[in-house]
C-alpha positions as CSV (number, residue, x, y, z in Angstrom):
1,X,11.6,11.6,7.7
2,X,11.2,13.7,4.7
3,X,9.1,16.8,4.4
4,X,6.0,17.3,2.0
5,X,4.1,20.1,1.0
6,X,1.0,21.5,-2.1
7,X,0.2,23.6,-4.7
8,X,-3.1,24.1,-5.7
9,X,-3.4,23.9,-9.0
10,X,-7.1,24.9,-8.9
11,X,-8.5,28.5,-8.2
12,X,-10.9,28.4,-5.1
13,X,-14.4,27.8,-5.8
14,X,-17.0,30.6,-5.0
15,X,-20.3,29.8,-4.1
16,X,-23.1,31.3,-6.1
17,X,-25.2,34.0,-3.8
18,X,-28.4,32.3,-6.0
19,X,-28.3,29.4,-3.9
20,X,-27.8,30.5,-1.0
21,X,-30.4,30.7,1.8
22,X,-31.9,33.8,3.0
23,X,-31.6,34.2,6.5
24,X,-33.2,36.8,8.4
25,X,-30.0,38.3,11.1
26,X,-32.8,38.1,13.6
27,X,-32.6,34.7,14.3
28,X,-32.6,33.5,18.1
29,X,-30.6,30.9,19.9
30,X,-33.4,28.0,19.7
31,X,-34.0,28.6,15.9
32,X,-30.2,28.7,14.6
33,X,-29.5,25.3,16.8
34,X,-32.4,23.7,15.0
35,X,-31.3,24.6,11.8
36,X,-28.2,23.6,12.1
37,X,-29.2,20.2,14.0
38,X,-31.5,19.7,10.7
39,X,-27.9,20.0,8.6
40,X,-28.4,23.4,6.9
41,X,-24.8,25.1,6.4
42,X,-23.4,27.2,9.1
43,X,-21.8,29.8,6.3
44,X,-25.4,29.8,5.0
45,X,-26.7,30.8,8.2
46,X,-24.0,33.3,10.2
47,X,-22.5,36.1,9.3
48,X,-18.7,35.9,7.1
49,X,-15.7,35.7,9.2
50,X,-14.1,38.8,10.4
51,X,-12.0,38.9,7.6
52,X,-14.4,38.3,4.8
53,X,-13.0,34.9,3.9
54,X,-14.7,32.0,3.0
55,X,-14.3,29.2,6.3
56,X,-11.5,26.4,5.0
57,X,-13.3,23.1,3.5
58,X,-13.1,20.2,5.9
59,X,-11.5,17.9,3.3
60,X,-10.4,18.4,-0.8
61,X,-10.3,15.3,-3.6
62,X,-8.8,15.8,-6.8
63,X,-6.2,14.3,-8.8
64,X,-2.7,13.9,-8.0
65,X,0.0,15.4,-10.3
66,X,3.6,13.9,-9.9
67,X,6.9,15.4,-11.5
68,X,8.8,12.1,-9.6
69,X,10.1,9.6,-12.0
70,X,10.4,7.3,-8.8
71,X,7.1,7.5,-8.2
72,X,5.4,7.9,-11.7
73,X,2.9,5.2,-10.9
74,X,1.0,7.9,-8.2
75,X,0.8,10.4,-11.0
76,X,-3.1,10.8,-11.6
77,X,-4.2,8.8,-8.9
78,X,-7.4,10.1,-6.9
79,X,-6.9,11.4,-3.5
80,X,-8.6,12.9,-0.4
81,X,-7.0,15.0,1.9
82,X,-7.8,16.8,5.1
83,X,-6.1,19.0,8.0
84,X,-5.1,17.5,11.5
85,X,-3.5,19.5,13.6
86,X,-1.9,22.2,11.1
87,X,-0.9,19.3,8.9
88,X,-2.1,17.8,5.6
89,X,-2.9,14.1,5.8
90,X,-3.2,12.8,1.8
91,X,-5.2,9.2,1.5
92,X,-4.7,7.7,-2.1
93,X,-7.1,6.2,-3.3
94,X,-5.0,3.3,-4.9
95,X,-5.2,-0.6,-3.7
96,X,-3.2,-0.9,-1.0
97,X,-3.9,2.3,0.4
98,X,-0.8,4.7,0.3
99,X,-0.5,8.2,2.5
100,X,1.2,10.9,2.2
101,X,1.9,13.5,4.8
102,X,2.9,17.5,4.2
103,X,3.7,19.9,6.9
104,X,2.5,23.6,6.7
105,X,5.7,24.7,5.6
106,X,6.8,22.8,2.4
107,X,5.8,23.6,-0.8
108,X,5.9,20.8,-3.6
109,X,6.8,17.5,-1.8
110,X,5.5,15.0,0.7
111,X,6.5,12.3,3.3
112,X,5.5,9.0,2.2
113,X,3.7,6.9,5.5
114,X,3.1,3.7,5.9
115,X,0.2,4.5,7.9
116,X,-1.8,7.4,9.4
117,X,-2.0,8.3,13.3
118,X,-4.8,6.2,14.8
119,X,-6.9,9.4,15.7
120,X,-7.0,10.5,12.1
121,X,-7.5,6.7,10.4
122,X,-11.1,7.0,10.9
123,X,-11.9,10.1,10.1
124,X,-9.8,9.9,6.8
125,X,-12.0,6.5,6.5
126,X,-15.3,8.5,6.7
127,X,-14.1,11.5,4.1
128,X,-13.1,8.2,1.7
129,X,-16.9,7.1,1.9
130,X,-18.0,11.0,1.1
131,X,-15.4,12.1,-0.9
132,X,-18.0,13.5,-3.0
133,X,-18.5,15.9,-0.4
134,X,-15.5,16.8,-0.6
135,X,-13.7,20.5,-2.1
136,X,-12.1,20.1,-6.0
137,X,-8.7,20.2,-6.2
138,X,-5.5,18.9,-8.3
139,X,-2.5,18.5,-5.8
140,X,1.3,18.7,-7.4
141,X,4.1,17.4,-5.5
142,X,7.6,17.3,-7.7
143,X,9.1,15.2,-4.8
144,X,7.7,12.0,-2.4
145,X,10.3,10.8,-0.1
């Protein structure tokens, strides 16, 4: 099986201190878990990582950019993709579905699979629905095998 990986072709998107919520650092237990139970945003809420970094988005969408002549037909098609277990799953959102799978250490190509491991087919299922929800950005792979 071949090996896939991404460029993003986008610059990470910062969130504008404006809109975020004040929250007082005094919060106790009972009050956080409520807030978060009524679906306010952890990073809203808690203090930044240890190393000041933003936490990684659940899932992206975008546009898929594809240097392949053999597969010029994916170039511009819509995607999703998320994380499982330290590897990129990539859901197409063409009709029938294709996926694509990159391991954490390739850099501008992906694996080609006829279908995704059964733990992650629902979940990529649910990201589909709420793409919108999902992190901007363009993917380009220069090689699907």
């Amino acid at each position: 099986m071949g090996t896939g990986a991404v460029i993003d072709r986008v610059a990470n998107s910062t969130t504008d201190p404006k809109t975020q919520q004040a929250v007082e650092p005094s919060l106790d237990v009972n009050t956080l878990e409520a807030l978060l139970l009524s679906g306010a945003d952890p990073t809203d809420l808690l203090e930044p990582t240890a190393a000041g970094q933003p936490l990684e988005a659940l899932c992206f969408s975008g546009q898929l950019e594809v240097a392949s002549a053999n597969h010029s037909s994916l170039d511009g098609a819509h995607f999703v993709s998320q994380k499982f277990e330290g590897e990129t799953y990539i859901a197409l959102l063409t009709l029938p579905p294709v996926y694509l799978h990159q391991d954490e250490h390739q850099a501008v190509s992906a694996t080609h699979l006829k279908s995704l491991p059964s733990e992650l087919y629902t979940q990529m299922g649910q990201i589909v629905r709420q793409k919108d929800g999902c992190s901007e950005r363009s993917l380009y792979l220069s090689r699907i095998d």
